[in-house]
C-alpha positions in Angstrom: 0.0 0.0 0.0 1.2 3.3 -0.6 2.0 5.5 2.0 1.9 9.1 0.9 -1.8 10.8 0.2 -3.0 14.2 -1.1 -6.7 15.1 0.1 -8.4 17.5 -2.3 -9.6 20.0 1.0 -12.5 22.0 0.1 -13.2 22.7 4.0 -16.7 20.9 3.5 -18.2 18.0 5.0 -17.2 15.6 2.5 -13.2 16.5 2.1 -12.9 16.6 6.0 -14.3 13.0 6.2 -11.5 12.0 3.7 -9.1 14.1 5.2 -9.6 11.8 8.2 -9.9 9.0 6.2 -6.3 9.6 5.1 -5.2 10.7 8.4 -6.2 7.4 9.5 -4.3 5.1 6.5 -1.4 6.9 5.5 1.9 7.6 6.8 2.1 11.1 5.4 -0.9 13.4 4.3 -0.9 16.7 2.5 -3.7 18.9 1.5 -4.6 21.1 -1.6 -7.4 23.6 -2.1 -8.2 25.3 -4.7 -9.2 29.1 -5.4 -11.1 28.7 -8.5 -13.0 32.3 -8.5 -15.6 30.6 -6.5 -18.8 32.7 -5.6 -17.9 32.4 -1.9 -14.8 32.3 -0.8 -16.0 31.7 2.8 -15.0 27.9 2.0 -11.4 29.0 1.6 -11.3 30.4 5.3 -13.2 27.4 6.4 -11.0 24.8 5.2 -8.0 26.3 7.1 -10.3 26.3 10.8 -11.0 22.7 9.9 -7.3 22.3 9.6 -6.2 23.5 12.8 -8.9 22.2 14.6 -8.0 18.4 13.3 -4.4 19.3 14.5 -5.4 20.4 17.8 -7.7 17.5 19.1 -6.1 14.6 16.9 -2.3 14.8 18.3 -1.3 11.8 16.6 -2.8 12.5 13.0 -1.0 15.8 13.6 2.4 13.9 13.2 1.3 12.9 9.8 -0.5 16.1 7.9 2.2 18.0 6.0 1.9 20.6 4.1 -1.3 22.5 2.4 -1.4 24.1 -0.7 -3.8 26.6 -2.2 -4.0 26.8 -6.0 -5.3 29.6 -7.6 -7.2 28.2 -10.8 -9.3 31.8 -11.2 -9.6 31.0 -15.2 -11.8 28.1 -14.2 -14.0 31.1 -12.6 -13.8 33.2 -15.8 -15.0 30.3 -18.2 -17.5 29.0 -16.5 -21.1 30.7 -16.5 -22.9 28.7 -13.1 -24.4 29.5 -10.1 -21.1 28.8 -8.0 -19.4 30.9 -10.1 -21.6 34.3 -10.4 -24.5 35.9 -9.1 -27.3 33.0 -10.5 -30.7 31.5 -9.2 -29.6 28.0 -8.1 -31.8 26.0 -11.0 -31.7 23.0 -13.4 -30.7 23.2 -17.0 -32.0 21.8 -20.1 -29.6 19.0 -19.6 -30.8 18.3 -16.7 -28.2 19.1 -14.7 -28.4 21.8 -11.9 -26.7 25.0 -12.8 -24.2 24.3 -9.6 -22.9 22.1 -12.3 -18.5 23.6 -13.0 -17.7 21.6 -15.9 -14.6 20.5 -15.9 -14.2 21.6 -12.6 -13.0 17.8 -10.9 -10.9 16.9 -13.9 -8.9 19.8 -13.7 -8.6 20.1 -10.3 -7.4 16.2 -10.4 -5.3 17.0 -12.9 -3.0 19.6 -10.9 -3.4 17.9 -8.1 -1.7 14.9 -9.8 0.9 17.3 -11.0 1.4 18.8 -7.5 1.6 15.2 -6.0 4.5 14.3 -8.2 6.6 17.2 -7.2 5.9 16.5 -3.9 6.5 12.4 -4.0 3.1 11.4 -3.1 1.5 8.5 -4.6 -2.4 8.7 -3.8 -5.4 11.6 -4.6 -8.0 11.1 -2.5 -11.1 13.0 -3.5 -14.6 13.2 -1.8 -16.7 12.6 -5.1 -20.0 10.4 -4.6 -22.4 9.0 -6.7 -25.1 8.5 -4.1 -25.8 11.3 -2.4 -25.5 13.8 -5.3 -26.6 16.2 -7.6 -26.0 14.1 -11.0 -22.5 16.0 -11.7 -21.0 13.4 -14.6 -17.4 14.2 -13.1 -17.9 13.0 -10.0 -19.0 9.2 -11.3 -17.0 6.0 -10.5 -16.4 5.4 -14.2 -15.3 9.4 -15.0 -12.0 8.6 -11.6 -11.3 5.6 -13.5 -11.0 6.8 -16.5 -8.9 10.1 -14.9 -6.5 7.7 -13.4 -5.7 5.9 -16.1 -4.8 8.6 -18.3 -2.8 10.6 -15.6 -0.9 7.6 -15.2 -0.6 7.2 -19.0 0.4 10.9 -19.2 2.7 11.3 -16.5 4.6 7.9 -16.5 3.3 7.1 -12.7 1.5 4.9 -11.1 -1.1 7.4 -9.1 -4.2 5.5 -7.0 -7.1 8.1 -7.2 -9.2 6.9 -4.0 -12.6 7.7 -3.7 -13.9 6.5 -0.1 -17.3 8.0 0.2 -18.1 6.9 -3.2 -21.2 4.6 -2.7 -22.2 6.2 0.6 -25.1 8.7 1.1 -24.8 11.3 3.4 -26.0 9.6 6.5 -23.0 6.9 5.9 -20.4 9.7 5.8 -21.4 11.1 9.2 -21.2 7.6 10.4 -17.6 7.5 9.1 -16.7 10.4 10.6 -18.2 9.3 14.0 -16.1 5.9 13.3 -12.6 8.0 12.6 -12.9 10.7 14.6 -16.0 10.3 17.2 -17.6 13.1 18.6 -14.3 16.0 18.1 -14.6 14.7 14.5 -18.3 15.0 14.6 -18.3 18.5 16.5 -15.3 20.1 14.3 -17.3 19.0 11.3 -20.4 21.3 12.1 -19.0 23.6 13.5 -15.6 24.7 11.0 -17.1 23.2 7.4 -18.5 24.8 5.0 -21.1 22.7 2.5 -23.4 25.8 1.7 -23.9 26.7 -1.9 -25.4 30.4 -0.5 -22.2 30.5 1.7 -24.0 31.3 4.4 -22.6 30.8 8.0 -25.4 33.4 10.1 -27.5 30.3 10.7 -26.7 27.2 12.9 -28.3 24.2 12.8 -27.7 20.8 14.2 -26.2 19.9 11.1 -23.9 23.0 11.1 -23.9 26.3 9.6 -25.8 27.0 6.0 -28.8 28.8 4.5 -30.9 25.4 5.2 -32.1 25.5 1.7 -30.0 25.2 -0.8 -29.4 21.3 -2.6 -25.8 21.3 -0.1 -27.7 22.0 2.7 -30.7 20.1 2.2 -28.7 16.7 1.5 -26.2 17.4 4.5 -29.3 18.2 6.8 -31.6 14.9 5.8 -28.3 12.9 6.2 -27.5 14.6 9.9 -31.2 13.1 10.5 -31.1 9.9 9.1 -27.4 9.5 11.0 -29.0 10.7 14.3 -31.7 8.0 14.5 -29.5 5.1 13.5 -28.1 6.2 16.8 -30.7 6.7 18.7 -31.8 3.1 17.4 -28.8 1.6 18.8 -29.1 3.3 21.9 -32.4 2.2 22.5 
């Protein structure tokens, strides 16, 4: 097994369960964000809170995160025409797609990732993409990573392992992993320090954690907060 990860670190939900997830399997584990001209860049500040929190209360994962990295991919931001990138009524398309669709947005950001990870000697990308719990978004499909590693690999002459652990889990299953990795700390620095919110809005506080409770982010984290919190109830009782 390889022993040297980089997390794609958005500072949401999702990327902080897979930042643990690494934490918890590798020997050394870096992180990279990326400033893509976003709508709110609320995530950006968000992402470094979750860091030092995860430093803080995990001592021994501390020992093992290394270095993060912020890329500023701004053209992505100036190409794209969606409602994470401008002023735009969250909606769906023709295509069916919602308009929180980036195109491109995962392939590139794998792709520099990859190129960051072999300057830096580090031989897995792990990425918080699902196909369960998600909005339909073609780039973040099984097939689409397995196609991506194959031609990095191809491309680059490595031998990278793009790792995808929240693939086939909803939302209530990725709580549960957190609770699993991290228990309640994980659990508390998770609602309290991401950021999921399409609206980037951190006023309101939930039991979930902060959002405008209506967006498609905030209404998939907050049905899979409940559904998480009655499977333990249910084993409690």
């Amino acid at each position: 097994m390889a022993s040297n990860a980089l997390v794609l670190f958005s500072g949401g939900q999702d990327s902080t369960a897979c930042l643990a997830w690494a934490l918890n399997r590798y020997n050394r584990v870096e992180t990279v964000g990326f400033d893509y001209g976003q709508r709110h860049h609320v995530e950006l500040a968000c992402r470094q809170n979750v860091i030092e929190q995860i430093r803080r209360q995990f001592p021994e994962w501390d020992k093992k995160l290394g270095q993060d990295h912020l890329l500023d991919l701004g053209l992505l931001g100036q190409i794209s025409d969606c409602a994470l990138t401008g002023e735009t009524e969250i909606l769906f398309a023709e295509s069916g797609l919602p308009n929180t669709f980036v195109p491109g947005r995962n392939l590139i950001f794998l792709t520099f990732a990859a190129t960051l990870a072999y300057r830096r000697h580090l031989d897995v990308l792990v990425t918080g993409v699902c196909e369960t719990d998600y909005s339909g978004y073609p780039d973040c499909r099984s097939n689409t990573m397995q196609a991506l590693q194959l031609a990095l690999n191809l491309g680059m002459e490595q031998q990278f392992r793009i790792e995808t652990p929240l693939m086939w889990l909803d939302k209530a299953q990725t709580w549960q992993l957190a609770s699993d990795l991290g228990g309640a700390a994980l659990l508390e620095i998770t609602r309290e320090h991401s950021h999921t919110c399409y609206l980037g809005e951190r006023n309101r506080r939930f039991d979930w954690g902060y959002g405008c409770g209506t967006c498609p982010a905030c209404e998939l984290r907050a049905k899979g907060f409940e559904a998480f919190m009655k499977t333990q109830q249910g084993e409690a009782g």
